[in-house]
N, CA and C atoms as a LAMMPS dump frame, in Angstrom:
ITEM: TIMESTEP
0
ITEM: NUMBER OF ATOMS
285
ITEM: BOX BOUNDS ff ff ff
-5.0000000000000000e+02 5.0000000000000000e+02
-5.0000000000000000e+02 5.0000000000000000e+02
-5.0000000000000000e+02 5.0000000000000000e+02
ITEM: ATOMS id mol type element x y z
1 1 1 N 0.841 -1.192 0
2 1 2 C 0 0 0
3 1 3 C 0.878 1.243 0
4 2 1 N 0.416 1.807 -0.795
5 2 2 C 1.39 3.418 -0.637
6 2 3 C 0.677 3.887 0.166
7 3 1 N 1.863 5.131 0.732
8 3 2 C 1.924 5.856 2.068
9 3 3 C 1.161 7.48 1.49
10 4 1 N 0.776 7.398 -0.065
11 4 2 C -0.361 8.65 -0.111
12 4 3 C -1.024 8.255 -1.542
13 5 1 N -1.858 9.03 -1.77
14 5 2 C -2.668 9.04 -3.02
15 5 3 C -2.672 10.491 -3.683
16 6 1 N -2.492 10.179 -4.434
17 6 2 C -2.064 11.258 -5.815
18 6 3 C -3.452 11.912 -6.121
19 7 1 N -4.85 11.264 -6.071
20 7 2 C -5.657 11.899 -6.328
21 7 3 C -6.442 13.202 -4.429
22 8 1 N -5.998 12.411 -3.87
23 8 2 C -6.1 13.901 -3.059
24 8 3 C -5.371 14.574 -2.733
25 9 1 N -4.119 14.841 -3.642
26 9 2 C -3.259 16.173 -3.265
27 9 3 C -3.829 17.288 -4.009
28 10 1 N -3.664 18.546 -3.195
29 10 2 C -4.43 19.771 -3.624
30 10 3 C -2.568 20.691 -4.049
31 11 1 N -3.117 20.627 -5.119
32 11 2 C -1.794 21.07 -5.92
33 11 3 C -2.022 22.586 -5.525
34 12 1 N -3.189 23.304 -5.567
35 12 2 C -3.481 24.982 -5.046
36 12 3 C -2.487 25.24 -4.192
37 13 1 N -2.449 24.535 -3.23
38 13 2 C -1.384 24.936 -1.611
39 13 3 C -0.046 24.069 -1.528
40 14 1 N 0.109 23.361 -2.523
41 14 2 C 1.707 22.756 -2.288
42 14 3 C 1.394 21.561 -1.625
43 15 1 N 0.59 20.814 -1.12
44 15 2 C 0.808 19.92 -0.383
45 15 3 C 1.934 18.735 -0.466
46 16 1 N 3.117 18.496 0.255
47 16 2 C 3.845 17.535 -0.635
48 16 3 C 3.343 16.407 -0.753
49 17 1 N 3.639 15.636 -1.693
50 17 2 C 3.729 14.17 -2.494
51 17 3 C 3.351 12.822 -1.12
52 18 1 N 3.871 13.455 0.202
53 18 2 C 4.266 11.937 0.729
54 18 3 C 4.336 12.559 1.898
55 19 1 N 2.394 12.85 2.057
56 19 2 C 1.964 13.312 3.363
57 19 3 C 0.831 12.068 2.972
58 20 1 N 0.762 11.676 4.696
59 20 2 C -0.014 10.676 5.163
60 20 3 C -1.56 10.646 4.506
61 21 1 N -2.223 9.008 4.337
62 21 2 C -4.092 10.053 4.037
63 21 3 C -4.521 10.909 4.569
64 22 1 N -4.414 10.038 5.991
65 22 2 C -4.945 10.4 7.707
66 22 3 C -5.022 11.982 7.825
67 23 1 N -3.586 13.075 7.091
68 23 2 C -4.155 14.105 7.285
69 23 3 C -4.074 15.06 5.827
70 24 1 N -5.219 13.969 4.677
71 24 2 C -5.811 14.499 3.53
72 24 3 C -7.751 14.175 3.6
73 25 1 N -7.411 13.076 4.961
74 25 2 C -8.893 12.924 4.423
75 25 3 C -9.742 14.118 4.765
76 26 1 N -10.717 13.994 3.544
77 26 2 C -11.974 15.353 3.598
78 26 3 C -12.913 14.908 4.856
79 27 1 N -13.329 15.998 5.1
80 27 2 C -14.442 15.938 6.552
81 27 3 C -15.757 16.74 6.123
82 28 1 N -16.483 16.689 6.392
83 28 2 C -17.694 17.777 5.731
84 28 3 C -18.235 18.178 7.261
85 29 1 N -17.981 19.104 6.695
86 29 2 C -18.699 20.254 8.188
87 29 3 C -20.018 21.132 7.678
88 30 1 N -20.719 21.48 8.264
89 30 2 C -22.111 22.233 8.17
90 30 3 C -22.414 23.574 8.555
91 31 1 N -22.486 24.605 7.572
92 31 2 C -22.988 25.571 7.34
93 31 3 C -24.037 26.022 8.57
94 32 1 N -23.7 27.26 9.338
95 32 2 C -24.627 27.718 10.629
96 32 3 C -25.764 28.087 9.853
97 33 1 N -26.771 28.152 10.152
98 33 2 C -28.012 29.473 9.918
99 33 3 C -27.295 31.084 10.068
100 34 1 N -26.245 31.134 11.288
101 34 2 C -25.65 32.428 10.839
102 34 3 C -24.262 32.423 9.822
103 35 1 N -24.083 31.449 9.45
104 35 2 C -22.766 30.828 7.813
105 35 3 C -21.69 31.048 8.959
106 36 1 N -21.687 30.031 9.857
107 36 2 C -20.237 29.631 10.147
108 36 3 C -20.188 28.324 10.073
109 37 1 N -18.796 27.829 10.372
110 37 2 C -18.417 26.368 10.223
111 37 3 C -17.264 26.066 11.518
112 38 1 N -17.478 25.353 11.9
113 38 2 C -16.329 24.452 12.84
114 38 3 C -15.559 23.951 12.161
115 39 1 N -13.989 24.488 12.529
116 39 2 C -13.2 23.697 11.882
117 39 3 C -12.911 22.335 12.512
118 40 1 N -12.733 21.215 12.066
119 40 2 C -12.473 19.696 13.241
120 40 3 C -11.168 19.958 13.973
121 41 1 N -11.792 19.518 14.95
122 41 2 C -10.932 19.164 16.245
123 41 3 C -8.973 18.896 15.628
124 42 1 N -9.262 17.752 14.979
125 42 2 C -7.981 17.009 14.483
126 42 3 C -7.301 18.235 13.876
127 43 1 N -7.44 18.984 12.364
128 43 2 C -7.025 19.542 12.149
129 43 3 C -6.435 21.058 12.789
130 44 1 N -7.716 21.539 13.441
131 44 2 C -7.18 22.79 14.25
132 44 3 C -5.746 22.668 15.312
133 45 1 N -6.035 21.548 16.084
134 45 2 C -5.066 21.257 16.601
135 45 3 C -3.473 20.795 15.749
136 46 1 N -3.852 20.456 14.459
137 46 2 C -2.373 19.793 13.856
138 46 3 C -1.666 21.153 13.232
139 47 1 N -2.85 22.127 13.169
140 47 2 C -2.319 23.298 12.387
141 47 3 C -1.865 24.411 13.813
142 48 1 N -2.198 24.108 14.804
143 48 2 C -2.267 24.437 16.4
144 48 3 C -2.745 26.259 16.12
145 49 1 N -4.254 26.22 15.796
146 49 2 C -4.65 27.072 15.384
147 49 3 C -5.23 27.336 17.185
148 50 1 N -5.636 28.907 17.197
149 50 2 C -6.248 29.777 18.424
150 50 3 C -7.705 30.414 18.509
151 51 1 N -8.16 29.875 19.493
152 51 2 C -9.276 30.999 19.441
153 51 3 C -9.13 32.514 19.076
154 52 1 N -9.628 33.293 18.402
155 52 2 C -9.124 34.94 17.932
156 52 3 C -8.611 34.772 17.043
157 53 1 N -7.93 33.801 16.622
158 53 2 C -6.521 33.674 15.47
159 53 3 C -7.544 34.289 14.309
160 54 1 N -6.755 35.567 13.434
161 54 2 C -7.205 35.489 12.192
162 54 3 C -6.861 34.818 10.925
163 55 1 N -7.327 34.488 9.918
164 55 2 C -7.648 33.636 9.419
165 55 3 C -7.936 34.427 7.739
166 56 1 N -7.546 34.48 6.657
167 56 2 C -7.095 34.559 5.431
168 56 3 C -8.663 33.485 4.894
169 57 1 N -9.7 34.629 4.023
170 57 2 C -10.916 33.179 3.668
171 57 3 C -10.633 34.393 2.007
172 58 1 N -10.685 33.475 1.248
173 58 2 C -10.927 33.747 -0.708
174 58 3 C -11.689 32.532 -1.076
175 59 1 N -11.876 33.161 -2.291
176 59 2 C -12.572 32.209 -3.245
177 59 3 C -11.601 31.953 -4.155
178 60 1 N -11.395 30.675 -5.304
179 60 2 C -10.917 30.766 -5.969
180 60 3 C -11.572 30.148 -6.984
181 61 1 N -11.621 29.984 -8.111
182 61 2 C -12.216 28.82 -9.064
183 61 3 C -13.682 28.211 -8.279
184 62 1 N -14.624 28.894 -7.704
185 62 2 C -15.888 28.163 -6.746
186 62 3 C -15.477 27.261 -5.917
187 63 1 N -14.043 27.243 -5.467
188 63 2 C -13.893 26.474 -3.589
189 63 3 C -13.686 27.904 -2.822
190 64 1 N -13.954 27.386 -1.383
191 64 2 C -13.611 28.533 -0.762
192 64 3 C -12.102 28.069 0.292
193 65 1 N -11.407 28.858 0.657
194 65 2 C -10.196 28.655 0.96
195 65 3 C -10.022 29.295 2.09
196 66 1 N -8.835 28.582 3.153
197 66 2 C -8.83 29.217 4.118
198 66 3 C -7.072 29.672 4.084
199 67 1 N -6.584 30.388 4.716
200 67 2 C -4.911 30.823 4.455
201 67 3 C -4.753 31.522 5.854
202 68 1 N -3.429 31.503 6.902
203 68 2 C -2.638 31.659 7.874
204 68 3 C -2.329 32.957 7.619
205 69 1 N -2.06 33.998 7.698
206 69 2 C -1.513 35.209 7.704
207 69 3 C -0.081 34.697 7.485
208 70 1 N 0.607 35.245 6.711
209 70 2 C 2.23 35.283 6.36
210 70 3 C 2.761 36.199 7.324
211 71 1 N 4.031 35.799 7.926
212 71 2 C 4.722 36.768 8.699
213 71 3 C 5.562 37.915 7.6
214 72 1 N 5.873 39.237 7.757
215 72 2 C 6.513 39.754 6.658
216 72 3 C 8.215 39.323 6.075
217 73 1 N 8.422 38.667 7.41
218 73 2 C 9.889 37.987 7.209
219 73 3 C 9.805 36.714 6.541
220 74 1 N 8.98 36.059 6.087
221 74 2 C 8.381 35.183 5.58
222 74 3 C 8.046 35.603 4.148
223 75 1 N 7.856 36.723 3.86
224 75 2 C 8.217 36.936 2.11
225 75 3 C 8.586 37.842 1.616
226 76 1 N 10.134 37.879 2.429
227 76 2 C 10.904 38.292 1.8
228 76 3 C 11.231 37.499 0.785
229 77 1 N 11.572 38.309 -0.532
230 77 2 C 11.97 37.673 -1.827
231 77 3 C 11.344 37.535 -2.505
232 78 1 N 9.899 37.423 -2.115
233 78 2 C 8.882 36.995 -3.287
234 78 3 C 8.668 37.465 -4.545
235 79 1 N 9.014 38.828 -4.787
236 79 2 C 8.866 39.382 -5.76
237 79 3 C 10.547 39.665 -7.023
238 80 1 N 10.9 38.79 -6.194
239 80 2 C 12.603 38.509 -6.815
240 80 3 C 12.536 38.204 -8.47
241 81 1 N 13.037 39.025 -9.036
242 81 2 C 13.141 38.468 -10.693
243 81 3 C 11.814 38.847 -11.702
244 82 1 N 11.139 40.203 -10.708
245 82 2 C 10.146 40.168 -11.596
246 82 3 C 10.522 41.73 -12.409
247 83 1 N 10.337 41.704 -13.569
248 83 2 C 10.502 43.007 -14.325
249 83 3 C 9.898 44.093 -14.183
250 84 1 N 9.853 45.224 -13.881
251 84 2 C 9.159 46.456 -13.397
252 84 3 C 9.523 47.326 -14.572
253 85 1 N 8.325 47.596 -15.274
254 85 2 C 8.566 48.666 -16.552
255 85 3 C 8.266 49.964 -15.835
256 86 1 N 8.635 51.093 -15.971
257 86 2 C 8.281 52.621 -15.504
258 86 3 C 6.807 53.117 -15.665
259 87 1 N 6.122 52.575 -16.795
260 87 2 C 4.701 52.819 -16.17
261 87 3 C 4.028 51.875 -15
262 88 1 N 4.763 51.393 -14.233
263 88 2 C 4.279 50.281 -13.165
264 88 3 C 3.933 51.356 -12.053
265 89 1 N 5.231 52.361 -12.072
266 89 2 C 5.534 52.964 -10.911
267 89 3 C 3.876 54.006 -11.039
268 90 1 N 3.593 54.264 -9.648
269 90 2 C 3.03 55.603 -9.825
270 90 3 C 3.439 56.644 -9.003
271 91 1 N 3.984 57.526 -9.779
272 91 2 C 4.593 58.709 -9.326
273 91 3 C 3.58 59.763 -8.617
274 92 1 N 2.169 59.963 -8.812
275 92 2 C 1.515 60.851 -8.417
276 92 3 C 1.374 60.779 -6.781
277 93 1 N 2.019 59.16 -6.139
278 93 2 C 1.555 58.985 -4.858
279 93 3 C 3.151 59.194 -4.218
280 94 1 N 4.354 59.716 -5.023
281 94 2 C 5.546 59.794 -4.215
282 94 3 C 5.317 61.016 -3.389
283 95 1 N 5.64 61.075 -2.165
284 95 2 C 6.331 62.701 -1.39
285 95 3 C 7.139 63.091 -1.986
């Protein structure tokens, strides 16, 4: 038996190759009357998420998504190697 399945990796977020099922399997949680959801027990804790913690929600392609706040030291670089033509800039907002 292999140690993952190729059809539930969510290529959107990187998940690597040769993470366990145990923490791919889907859970279905239920929509409040006021539209909230419980996240499960298992996961909150593996992600060692907080009461208050904010929390990153988009849409993308009709799923909805949840995302961690990035620390700013955490992306540094990101924008490394990208070309900036002079109409990018806007000058009307320099001091």
């Amino acid at each position: 038996m292999r140690a993952y399945d190729e059809h539930l990796i969510d290529v959107a977020i990187d998940i690597p190759k040769l993470v366990s099922i145990e923490y791919l399997a889907m859970q279905t949680v239920r929509v409040s009357p006021k539209f909230q959801v419980v996240i499960p027990k298992q996961l909150r804790e593996r992600l060692k998420l907080r009461p208050g913690q904010d929390l990153f929600i988009y849409e993308i392609d009709g799923q909805i998504r949840l995302d961690l706040p990035h620390k700013p030291k955490n992306l540094r670089g990101l924008a490394r190697g990208i070309r900036w033509d002079e109409s990018d800039r806007d000058h009307a907002e320099r001091i």
